[in-house]
N, C-alpha and C positions, 0 to 999 in steps of 0.2 A: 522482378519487383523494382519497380522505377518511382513513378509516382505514388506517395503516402498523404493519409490526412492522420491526423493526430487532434485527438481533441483531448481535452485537460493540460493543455500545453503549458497552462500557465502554474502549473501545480510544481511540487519540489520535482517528482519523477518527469513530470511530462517535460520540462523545461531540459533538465539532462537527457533526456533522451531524442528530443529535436536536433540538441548539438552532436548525439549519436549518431543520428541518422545525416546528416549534413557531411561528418567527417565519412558517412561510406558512399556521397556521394549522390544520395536519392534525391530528387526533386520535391520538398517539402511543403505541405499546408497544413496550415492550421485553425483549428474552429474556436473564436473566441467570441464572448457575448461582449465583452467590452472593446470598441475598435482600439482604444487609447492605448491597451498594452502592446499592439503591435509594435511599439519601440522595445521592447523587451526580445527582439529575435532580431536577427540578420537580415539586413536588406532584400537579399533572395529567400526571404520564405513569402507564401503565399497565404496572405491571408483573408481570413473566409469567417464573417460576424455572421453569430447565429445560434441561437438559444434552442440546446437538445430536449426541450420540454416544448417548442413552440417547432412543430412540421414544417411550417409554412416559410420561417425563414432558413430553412436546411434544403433549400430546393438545390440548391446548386454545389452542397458539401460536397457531394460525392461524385460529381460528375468529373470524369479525365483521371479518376482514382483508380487504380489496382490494389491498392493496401490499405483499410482502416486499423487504427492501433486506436481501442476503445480507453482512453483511460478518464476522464472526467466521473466525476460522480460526487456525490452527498455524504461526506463523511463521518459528522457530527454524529457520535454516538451514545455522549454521556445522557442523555434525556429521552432515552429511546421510551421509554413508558409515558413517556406525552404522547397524545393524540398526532399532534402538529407535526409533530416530531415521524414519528411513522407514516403519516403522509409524503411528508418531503421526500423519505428514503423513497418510498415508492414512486412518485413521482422522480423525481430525477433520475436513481438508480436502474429500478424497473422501464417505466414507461421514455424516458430518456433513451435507453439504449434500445429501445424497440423502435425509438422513431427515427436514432440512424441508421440501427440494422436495413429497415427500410428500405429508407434511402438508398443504402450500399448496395442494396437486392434490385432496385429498380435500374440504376447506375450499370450493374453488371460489375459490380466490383470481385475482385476474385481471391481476397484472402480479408478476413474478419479479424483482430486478434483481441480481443476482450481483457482487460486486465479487471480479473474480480476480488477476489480475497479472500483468507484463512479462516473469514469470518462464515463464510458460504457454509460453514459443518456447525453442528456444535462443537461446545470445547470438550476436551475429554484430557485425563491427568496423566497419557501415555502417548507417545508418539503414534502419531498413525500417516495415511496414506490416503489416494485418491480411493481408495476399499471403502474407506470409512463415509457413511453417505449419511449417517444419521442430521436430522434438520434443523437450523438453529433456533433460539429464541428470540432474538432481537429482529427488530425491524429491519437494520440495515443489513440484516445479515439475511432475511427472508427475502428482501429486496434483491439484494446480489445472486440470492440461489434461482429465482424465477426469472432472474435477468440471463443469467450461465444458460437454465433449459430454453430460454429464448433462441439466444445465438446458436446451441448445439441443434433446433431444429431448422436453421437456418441450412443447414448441409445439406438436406434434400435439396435445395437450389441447385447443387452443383459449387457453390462456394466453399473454399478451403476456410473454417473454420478453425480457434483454438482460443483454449480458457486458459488462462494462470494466474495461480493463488498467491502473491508474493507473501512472506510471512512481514516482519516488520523491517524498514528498507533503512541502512544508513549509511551517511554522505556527507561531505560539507555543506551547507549551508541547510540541514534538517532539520525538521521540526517535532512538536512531539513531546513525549514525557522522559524518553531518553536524552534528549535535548538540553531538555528543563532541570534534568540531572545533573546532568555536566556541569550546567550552570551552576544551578548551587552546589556543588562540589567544590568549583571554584572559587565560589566567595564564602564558602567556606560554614554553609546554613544548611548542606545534606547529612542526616544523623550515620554514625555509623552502624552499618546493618547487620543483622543475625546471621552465621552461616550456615543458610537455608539450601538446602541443591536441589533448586528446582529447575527446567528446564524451558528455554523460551527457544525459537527459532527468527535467526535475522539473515537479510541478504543486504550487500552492498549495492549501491545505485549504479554503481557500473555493469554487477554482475546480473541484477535485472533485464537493463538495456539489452545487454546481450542475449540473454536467454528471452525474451520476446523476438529480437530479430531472428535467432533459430527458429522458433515457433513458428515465423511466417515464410522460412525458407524451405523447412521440412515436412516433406509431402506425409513422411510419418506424424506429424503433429496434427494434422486434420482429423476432430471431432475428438480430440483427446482434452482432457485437464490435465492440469501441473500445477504442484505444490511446487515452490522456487524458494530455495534457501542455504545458506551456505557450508550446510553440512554439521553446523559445529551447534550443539546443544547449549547455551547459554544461562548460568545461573545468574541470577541479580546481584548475588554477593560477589562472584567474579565480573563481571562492568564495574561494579563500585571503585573495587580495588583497582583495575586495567585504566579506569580513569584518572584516579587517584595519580596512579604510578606515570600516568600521559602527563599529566596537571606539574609533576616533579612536587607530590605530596605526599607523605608515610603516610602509611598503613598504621589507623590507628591500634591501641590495643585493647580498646575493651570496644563492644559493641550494644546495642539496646537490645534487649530481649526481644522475641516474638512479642509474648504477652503486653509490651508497652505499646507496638504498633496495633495490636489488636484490639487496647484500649481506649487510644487515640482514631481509631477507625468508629468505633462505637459511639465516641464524643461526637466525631461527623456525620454519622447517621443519624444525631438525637437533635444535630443545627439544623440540620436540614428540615426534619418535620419542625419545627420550631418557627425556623426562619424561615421557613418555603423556599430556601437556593441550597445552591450544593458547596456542600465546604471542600477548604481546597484538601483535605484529607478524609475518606470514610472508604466502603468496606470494598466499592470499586475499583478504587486507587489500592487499597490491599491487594486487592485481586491481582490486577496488573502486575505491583509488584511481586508478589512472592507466588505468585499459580504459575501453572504448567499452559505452554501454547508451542509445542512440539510437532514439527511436521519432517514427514521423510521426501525428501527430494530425489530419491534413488528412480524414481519411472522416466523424470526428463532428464537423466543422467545416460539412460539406458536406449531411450526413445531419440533422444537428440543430440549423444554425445556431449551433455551441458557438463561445463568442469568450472568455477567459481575462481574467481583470480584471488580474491579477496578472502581473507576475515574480517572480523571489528577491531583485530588489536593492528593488521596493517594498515587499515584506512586512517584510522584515531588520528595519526598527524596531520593528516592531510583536514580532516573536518575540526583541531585545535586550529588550525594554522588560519581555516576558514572562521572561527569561533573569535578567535584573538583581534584580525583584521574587521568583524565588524562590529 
């Protein structure tokens, strides 16, 4: 594996993991729709304009490739019951990665790796496993599932194939609602939370990178999926506090009931039919925070020798340190 293309380069992941792949030495490109961010990479990358929704300027992605690393996509989730909205997933997500799989099949490229997502299942309140195949709800996440059986039937070609589900990814320079956390933690505007032991699953952005490049190394990973995650179950009430204690802030001592959050989620549910937008707190944002999104990463553990360098509580200084400098 020499030559790679990389598309969503310019995403929090794709961006770390170009500087991944550069530090092992591969000959990199990357697919951007904007030519202007090409200042945002190294002099030696190669770069390659071209909108994964529009064939025609993807003639030449993949040509001199051995390795696509699929990560671009539509992530916008909160307004999935819009029409517009389910469109887009499918168009970029779906039809997107159908028209560089393509490409990659025409090309003769020889290894696919598809980064999709946790969302690809429904959710369910128990940890599960690549077993677990029930279908999801959401657009973005129907989008993803019919994008995975794309690529997976791509391996008739003779192409090494492989899917992976990252759970939720953290790192310096992150984005997101855990992000957003942090932040108001720090300025001092996050309430203090119930001790709820729910369960969520995250991986660090290093230990992603790496478990993709196994993915495209190991002849075991061809036409497999992987759940990718760091092992360690994550309740919200422990980040609060892990933050808290990163921040050099006590632990407060009294916390807001459940029942407060659940009525201030209800207050956002009644803005929105009201006001037609979405408030920054209702039953979504409940969800997020206090539901279960538990996955086992025990098959690419087993499959690919994947071992996670990282938790969240050894990265945390590293992503302050990033938090603080900008």
């Amino acid at each position: 594996m020499k030559n790679v293309l990389v598309t969503g380069a310019t995403g929090f992941i794709g961006k770390q993991f170009v500087r991944f792949l550069l530090e092992k030495n591969h000959l990199v490109r990357v697919l951007l729709r904007d030519e202007k961010k090409s200042v945002l990479f190294d002099p030696c990358v190669d770069i390659n304009v071209g909108d994964l929704t529009d064939p025609l300027t993807l003639k030449n992605a993949c040509v001199g490739i051995d390795t696509v690393f699929h990560l671009a996509g539509y992530a916008h989730a909160f307004e999935e019951n819009h029409a517009s909205f389910a469109e887009e997933h499918h168009r970029v997500n779906f039809e997107g990665t159908e028209n560089i799989l393509q490409k990659a099949i025409e090309a003769k490229v020889k290894r696919f790796i598809f980064f999709s997502s946790v969302k690809a299942v429904a959710d369910h309140p128990r940890c599960i496993d690549e077993n677990f195949t029930l279908l999801p709800a959401s657009s973005y996440g129907i989008a993803k599932r019919k994008a995975e059986e794309l690529v997976l039937s791509a391996k008739k070609t003779g192409m090494h194939v492989c899917i992976l589900r990252p759970s939720l990814v953290y790192g310096p320079d992150w984005k997101g609602n855990l992000a957003a956390m942090l932040k108001a933690i720090d300025r001092g505007f996050f309430p203090p939370l119930p001790p709820i032991k729910n369960a969520r699953s995250m991986i660090s952005i290093d230990d992603i990178c790496e478990a993709a490049w196994l993915a495209a190394l190991s002849p075991k990973a061809d036409g497999e999926i992987y759940f990718v995650t760091d092992n360690v179950p994550y309740s919200t009430d422990e980040l609060y506090k892990t933050m808290r204690e990163a921040l050099g802030k006590s632990i407060p001592s009294f916390h807001i009931p459940l029942t407060g959050f659940k009525l201030l989620a209800l207050c956002g549910d009644l803005g929105k039919k009201i006001l037609k937008r979405r408030m920054p707190f209702d039953s979504e944002s409940m969800k997020k925070l206090f539901g279960n999104a538990h996955y086992s990463s025990g098959k690419i553990h087993r499959d690919l020798g994947f071992i996670p360098r990282y938790d969240f509580k050894k990265m945390l200084p590293d992503i302050i340190k990033k938090y603080h400098s900008s």
